[in-house]
C-alpha positions as a Markdown table, in Angstrom:
| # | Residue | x | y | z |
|---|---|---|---|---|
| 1 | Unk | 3.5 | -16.0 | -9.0 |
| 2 | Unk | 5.6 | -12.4 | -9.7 |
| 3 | Unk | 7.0 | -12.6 | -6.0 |
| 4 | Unk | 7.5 | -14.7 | -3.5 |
| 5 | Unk | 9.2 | -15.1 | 0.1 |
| 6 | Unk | 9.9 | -17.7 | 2.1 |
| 7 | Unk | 11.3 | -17.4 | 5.7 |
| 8 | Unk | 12.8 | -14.3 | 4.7 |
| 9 | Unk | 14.6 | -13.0 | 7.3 |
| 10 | Unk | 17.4 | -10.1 | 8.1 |
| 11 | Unk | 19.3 | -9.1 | 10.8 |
| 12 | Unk | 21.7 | -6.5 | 11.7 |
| 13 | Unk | 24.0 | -7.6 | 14.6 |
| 14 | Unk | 21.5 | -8.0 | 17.5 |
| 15 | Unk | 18.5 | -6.9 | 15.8 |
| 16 | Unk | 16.6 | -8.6 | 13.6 |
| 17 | Unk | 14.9 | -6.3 | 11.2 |
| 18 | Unk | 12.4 | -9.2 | 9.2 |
| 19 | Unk | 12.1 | -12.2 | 10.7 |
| 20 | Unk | 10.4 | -15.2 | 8.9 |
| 21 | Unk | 8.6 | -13.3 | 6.2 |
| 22 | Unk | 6.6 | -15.4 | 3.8 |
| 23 | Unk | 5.1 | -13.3 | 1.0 |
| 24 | Unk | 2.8 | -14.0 | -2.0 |
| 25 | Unk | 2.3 | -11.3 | -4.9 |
| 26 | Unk | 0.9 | -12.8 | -8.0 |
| 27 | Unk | 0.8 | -11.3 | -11.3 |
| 28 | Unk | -1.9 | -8.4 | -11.8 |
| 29 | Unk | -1.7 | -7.6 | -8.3 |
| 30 | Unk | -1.6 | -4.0 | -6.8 |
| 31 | Unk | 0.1 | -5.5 | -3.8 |
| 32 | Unk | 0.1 | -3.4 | -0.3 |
| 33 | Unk | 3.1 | -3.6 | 2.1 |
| 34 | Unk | 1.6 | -1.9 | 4.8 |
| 35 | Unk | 3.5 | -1.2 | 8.3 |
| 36 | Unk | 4.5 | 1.8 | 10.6 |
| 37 | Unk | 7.9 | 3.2 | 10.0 |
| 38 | Unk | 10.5 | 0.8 | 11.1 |
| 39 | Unk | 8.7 | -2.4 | 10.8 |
| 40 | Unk | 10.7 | -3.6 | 7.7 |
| 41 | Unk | 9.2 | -2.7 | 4.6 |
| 42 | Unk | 12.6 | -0.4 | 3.3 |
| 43 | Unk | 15.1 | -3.1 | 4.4 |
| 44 | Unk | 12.7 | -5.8 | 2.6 |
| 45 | Unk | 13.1 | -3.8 | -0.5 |
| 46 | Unk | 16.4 | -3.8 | -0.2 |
| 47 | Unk | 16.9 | -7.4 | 0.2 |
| 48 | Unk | 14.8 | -8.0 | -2.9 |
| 49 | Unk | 16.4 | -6.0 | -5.1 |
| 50 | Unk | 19.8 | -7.4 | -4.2 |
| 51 | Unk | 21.0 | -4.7 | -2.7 |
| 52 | Unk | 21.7 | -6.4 | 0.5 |
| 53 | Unk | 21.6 | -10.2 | 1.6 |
| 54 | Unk | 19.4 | -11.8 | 3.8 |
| 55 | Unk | 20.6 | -13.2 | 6.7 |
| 56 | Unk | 18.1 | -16.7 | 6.1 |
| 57 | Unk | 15.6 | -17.3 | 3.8 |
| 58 | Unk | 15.1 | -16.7 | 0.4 |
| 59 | Unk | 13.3 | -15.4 | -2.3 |
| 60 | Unk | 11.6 | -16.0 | -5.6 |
| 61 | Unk | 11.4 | -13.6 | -8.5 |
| 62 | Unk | 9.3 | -14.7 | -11.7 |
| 63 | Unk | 9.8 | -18.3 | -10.3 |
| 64 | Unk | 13.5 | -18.3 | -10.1 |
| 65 | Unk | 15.4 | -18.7 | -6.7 |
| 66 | Unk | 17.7 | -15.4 | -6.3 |
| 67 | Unk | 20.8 | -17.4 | -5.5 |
| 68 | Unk | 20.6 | -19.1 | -8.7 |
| 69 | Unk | 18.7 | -16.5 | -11.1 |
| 70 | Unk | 20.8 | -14.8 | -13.6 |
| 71 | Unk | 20.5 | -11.2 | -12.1 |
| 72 | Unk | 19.1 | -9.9 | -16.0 |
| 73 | Unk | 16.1 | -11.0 | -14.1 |
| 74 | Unk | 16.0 | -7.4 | -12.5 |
| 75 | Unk | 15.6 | -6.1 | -16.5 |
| 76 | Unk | 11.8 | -6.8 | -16.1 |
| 77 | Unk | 11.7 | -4.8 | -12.6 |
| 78 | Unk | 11.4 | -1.1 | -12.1 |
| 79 | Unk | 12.0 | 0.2 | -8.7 |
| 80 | Unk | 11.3 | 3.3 | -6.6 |
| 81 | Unk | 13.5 | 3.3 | -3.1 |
| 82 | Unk | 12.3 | 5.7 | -0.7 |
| 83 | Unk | 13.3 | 9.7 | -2.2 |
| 84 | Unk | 14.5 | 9.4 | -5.8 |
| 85 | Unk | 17.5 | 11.4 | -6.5 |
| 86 | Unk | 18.8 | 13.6 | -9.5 |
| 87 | Unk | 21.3 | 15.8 | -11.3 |
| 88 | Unk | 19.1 | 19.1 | -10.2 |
| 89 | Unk | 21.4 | 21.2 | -12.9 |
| 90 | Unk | 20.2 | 18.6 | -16.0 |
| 91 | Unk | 16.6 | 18.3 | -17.5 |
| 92 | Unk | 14.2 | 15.9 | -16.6 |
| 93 | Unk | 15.3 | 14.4 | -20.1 |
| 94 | Unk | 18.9 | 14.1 | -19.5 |
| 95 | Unk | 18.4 | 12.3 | -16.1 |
| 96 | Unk | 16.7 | 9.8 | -17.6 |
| 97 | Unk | 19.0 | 9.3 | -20.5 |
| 98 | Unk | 21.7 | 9.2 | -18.3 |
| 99 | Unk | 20.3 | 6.3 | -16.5 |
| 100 | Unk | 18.5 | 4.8 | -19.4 |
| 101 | Unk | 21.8 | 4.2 | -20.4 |
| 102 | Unk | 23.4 | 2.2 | -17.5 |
| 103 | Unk | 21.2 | -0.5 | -18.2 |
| 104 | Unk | 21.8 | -0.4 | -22.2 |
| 105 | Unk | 20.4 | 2.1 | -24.9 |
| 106 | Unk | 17.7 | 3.8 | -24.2 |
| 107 | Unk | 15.5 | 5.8 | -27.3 |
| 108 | Unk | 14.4 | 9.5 | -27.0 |
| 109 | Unk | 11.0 | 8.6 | -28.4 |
| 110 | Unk | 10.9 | 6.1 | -25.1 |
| 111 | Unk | 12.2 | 9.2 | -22.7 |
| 112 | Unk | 9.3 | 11.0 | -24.0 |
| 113 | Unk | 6.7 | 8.4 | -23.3 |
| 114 | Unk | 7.6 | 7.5 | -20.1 |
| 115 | Unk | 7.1 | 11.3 | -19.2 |
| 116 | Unk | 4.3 | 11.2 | -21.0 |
| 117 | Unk | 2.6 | 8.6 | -18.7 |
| 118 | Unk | 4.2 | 10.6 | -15.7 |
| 119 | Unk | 2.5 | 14.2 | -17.2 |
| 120 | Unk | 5.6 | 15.4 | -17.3 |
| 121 | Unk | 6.3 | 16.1 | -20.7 |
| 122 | Unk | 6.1 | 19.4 | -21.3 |
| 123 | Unk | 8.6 | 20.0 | -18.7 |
| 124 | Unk | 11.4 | 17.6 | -20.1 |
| 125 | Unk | 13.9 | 20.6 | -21.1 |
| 126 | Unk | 13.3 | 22.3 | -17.8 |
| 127 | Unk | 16.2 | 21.6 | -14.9 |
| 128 | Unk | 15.3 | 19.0 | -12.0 |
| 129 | Unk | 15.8 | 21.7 | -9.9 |
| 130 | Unk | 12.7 | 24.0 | -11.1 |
| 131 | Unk | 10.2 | 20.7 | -9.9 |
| 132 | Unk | 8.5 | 20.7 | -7.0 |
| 133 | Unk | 8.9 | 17.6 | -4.7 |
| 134 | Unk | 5.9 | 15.9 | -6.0 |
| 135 | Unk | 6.7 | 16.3 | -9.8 |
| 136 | Unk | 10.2 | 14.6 | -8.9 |
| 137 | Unk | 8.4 | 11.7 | -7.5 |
| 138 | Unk | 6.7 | 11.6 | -10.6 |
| 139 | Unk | 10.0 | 11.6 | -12.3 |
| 140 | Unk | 11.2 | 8.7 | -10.1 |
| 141 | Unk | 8.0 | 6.6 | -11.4 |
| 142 | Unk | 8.9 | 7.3 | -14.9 |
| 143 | Unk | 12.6 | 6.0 | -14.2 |
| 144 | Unk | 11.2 | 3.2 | -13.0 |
| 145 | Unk | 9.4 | 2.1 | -15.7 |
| 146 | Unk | 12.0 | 3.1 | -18.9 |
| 147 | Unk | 12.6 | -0.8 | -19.1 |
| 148 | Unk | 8.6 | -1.8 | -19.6 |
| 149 | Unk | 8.8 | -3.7 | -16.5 |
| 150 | Unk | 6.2 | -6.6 | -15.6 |
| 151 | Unk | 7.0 | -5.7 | -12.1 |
| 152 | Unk | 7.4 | -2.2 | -10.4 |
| 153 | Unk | 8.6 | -1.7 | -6.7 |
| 154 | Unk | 7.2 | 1.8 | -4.9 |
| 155 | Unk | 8.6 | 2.1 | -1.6 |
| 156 | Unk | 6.5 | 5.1 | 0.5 |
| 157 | Unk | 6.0 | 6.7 | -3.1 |
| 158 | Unk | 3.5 | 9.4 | -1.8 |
| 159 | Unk | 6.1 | 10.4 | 1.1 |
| 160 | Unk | 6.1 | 14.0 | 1.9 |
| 161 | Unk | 3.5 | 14.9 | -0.6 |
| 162 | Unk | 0.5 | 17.1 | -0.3 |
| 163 | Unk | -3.2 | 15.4 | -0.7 |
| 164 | Unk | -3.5 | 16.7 | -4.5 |
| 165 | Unk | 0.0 | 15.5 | -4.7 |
| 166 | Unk | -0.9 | 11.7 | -3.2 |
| 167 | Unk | -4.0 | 11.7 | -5.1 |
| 168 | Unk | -1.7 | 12.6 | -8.5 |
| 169 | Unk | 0.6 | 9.4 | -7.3 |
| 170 | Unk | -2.4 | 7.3 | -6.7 |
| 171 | Unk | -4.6 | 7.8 | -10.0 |
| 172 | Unk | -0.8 | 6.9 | -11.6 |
| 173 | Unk | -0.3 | 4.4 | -9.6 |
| 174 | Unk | -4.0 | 2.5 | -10.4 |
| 175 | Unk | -3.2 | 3.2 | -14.8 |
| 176 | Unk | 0.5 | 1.6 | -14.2 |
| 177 | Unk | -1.3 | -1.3 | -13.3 |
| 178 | Unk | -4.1 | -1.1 | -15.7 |
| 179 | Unk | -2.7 | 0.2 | -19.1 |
| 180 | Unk | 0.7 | -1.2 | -18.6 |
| 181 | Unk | -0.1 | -4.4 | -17.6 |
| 182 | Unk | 2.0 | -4.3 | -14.6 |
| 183 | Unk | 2.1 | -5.7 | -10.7 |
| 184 | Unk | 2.8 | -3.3 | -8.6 |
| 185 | Unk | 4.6 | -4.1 | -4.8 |
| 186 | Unk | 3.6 | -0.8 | -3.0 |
| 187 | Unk | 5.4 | -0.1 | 0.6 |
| 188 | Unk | 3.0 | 2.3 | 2.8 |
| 189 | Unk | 2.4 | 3.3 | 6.0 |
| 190 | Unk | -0.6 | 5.5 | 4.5 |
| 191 | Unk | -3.6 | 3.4 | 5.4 |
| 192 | Unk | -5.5 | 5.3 | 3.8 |
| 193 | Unk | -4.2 | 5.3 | 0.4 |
| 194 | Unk | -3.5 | 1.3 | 0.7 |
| 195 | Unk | -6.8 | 0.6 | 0.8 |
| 196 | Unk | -8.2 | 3.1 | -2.2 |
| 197 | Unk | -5.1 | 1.6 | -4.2 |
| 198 | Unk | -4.6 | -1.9 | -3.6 |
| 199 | Unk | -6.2 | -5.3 | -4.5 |
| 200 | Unk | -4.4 | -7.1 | -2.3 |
| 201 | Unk | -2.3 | -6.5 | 1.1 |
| 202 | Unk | 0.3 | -7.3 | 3.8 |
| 203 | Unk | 0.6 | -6.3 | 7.1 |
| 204 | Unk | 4.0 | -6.0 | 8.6 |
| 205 | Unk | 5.0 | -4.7 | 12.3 |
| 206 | Unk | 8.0 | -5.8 | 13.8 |
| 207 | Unk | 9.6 | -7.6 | 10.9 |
| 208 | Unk | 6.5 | -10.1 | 10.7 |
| 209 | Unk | 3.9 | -10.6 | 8.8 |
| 210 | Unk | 0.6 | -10.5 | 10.6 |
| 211 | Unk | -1.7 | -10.6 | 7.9 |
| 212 | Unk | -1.5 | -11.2 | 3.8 |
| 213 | Unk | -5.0 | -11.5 | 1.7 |
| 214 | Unk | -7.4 | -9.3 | -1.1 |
| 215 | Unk | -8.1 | -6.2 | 0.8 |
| 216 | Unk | -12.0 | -5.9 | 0.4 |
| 217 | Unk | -12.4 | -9.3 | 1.4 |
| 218 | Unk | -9.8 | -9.3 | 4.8 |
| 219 | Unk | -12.3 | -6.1 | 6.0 |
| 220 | Unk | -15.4 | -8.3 | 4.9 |
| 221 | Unk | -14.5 | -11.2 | 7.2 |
| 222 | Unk | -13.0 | -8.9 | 10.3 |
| 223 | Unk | -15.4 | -8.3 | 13.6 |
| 224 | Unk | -14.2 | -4.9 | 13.7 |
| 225 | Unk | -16.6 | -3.3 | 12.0 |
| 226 | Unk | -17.9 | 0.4 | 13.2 |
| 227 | Unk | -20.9 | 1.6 | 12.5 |
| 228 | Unk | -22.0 | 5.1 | 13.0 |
| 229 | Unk | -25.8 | 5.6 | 14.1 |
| 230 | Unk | -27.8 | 8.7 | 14.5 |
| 231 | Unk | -31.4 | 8.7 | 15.8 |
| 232 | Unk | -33.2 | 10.7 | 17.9 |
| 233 | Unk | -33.4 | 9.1 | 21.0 |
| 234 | Unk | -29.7 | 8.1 | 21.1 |
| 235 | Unk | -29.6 | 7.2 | 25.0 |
| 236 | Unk | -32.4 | 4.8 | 24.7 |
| 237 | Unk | -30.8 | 3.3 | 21.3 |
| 238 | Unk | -27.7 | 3.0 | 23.3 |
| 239 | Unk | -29.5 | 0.9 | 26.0 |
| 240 | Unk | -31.3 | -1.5 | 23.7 |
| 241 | Unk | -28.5 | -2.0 | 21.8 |
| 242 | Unk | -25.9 | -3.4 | 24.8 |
| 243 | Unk | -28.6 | -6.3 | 25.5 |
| 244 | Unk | -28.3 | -7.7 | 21.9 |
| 245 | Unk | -26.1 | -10.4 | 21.1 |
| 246 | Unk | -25.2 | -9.5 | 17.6 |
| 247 | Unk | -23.6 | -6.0 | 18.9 |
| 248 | Unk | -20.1 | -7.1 | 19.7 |
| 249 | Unk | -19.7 | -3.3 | 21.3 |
| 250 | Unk | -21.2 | -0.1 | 21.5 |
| 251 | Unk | -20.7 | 3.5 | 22.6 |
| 252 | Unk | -22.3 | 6.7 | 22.8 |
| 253 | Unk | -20.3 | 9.8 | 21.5 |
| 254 | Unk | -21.3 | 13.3 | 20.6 |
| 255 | Unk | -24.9 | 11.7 | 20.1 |
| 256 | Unk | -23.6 | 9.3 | 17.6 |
| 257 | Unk | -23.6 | 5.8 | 18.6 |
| 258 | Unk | -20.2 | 3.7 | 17.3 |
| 259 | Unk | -21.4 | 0.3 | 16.8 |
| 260 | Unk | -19.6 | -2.7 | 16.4 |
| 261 | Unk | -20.8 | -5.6 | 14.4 |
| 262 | Unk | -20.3 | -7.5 | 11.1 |
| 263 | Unk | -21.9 | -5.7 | 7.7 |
| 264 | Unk | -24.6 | -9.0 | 7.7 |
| 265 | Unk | -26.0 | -7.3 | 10.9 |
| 266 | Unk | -26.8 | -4.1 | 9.6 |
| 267 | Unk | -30.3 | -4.8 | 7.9 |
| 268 | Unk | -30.8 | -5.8 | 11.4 |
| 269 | Unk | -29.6 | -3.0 | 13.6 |
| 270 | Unk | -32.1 | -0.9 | 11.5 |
| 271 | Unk | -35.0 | -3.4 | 11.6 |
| 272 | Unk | -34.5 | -3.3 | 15.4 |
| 273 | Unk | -34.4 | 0.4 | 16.1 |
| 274 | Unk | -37.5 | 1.3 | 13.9 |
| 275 | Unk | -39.2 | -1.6 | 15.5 |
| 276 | Unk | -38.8 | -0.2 | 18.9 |
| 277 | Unk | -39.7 | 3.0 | 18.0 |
| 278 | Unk | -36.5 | 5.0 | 17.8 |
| 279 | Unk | -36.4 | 7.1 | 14.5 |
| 280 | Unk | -33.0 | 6.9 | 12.5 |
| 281 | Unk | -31.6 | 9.5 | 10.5 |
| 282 | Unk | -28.3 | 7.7 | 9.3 |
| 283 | Unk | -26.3 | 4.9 | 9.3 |
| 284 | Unk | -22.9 | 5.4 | 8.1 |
| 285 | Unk | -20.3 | 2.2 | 7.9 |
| 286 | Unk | -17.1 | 3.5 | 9.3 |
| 287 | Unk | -14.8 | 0.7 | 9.1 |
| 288 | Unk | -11.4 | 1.3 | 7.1 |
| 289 | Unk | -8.5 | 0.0 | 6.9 |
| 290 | Unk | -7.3 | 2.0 | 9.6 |
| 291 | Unk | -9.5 | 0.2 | 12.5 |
| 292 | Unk | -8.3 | -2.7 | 11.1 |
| 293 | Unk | -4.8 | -2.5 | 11.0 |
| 294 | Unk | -5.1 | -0.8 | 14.7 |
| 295 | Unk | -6.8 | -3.7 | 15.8 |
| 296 | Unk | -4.5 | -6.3 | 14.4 |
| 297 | Unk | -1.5 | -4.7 | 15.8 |
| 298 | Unk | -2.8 | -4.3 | 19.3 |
| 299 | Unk | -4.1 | -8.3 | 19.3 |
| 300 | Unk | -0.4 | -8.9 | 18.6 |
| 301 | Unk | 0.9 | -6.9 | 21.2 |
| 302 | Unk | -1.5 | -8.8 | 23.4 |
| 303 | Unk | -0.5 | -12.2 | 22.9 |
C-alpha cells in the first residue's frame, strides 16, 4: 500500500470540504481522483502533502502514519499542485536547478534527463517565458520527478490545455508509470481522460467518496450500460424491445435506438432483432465513464 486514508476529513469553519474519506492506492497504480470542481480533490492534496492539517482523520504514506513519519518521507514523492509556477526570465534549466536544490544537490546530467522524459530538452536554454502553457505543464512534470519518486501527485495536470496538448500529458503520464516504475495519484474532473489513463479510480463529490475500484471492471459490473442500435425498421425495434426483461430502458433518437442493458446481453439483443426480422446495421457500446459517473452522482443526490 503507496497511500492510504482513513476517515480523512477537513473543514474550514462551517464547511466541511472532505468528510470521512477512506482511500486505497497501491503500488503500480495509475490511480484516478475523479470529481467536479469543488468536491475536494485540491484541498485533499493539500492535506496529503502536509501543506495543511486535517481537521480528523489520518493518513498513511508508504505505511507510516503522517503524525509520526519523519517528513524525508516526502523525498520519494513528486508533486504537481494545480498551475506550476516559474522564474519566466530564467531557462527551463535554471528553474529546475534552482529547485533541485532546495531539496539537496541536484546534477546537470539529472536536469537534462528529466527534460528529456518531458521532450523538452532542446529547449532547456530558452526562457520559461517563450513556452507555451502546455510545455510548462510539461516542465512542472519534470520538476516533479528530479527526486526519482516512487510516488507522483498530478493535481488537474491537463487543465487548460488543448486536445494535442492533453493527449501529450496523457501518453507521459501512461510511460511515468511504465518506465519509471512509478504510482501515479491523478486528480481530474476530465472523465474522459480518467478512464483512457487510469487502472484504477475514485469518485469524489461533496467531500465523499462514492465509489473507489479498477476502472474497467467498476463499468463491467454497472447497469448503466448504453447501447447504440441502428436497423432499419427502428420504430418496430423500439417496440419489441420495451416488452423484454433484459432491456432495463430504451429510447428512440434520431433513428438510433439508446439501449440500456448489461454487455452479457448484447449477443442477445442482436439474436433477437434478426430473429424478428429487423435488419441491423450497427451496434455500437456507448457506455463511458461519463454515464457512469452521471449516474452515480445523481443516485446520491437521490438518497
Amino acid at each position: 500500500m503507496i497511500l492510504k486514508t482513513n476517515n480523512l476529513s477537513k473543514r474550514f469553519k462551517h464547511r466541511l470540504v472532505v468528510s470521512d474519506l477512506n482511500l486505497e492506492v497501491e503500488k503500480g497504480q495509475i490511480f484516478g481522483f475523479l470529481g467536479p470542481n469543488g468536491a475536494g480533490k485540491s484541498t485533499t492534496i493539500r492535506m496529503l502533502l502536509s501543506l495543511i492539517a486535517p481537521t480528523s482523520g489520518n493518513f498513511e504514506l508508504f505505511g507510516g502514519d503522517w503524525k509520526t513519519q519523519d517528513k524525508k518521507v516526502y523525498s520519494k514523492v513528486g508533486a504537481l499542485v494545480e498551475a506550476p509556477d516559474f522564474y519566466l526570465y530564467l531557462s527551463a534549466e535554471r528553474n529546475l536547478k534552482i529547485l533541485g536544490e532546495l531539496n539537496g544537490w541536484i546534477s546537470r546530467n539529472r536536469i537534462y534527463e528529466v527534460l528529456d522524459i518531458v521532450r523538452l530538452k532542446d529547449r532547456a536554454r530558452d526562457k520559461v517565458k517563450s513556452f507555451s502553457h502546455g510545455m510548462r505543464q510539461r516542465l512542472g512534470i519534470a520538476q516533479a520527478i528530479m527526486c526519482k519518486p516512487e510516488l507522483i501527485i498530478l493535481d488537474e495536470p491537463t487543465s487548460g490545455l488543448d486536445p494535442e496538448g492533453i493527449k501529450e500529458i496523457r501518453n507521459l503520464i501512461v510511460s511515468l508509470s511504465k518506465d519509471l516504475e512509478c504510482t501515479v495519484f491523478l486528480s481530474s474532473h476530465l472523465l474522459h481522460e480518467i478512464e483512457q489513463v487510469c487502472t484504477h479510480m475514485g469518485i469524489i463529490d461533496h467531500g465523499k467518496l462514492i465509489v473507489q475500484g479498477e476502472v474497467q471492471k467498476l463499468l463491467r459490473e454497472t447497469d448503466f450500460f448504453v447501447t447504440e442500435v441502428s436497423t432499419d425498421k427502428p420504430q418496430k425495434a423500439l417496440d419489441l424491445l420495451q416488452s423484454e426483461p433484459w432491456v432495463k430502458k430504451v429510447a428512440l433518437s434520431d433513428e438510433i435506438l439508446k439501449v440500456h442493458l448489461s454487455a452479457e446481453c448484447r449477443p442477445k439483443l442482436a439474436e433477437c432483432l434478426i430473429r424478428n426480422k429487423i435488419r441491423v446495421s450497427s451496434i455500437i457500446p456507448r457506455t463511458s465513464l461519463e454515464d457512469y459517473y452521471l449516474s452515480l452522482v445523481k443516485r446520491e443526490s437521490e438518497k
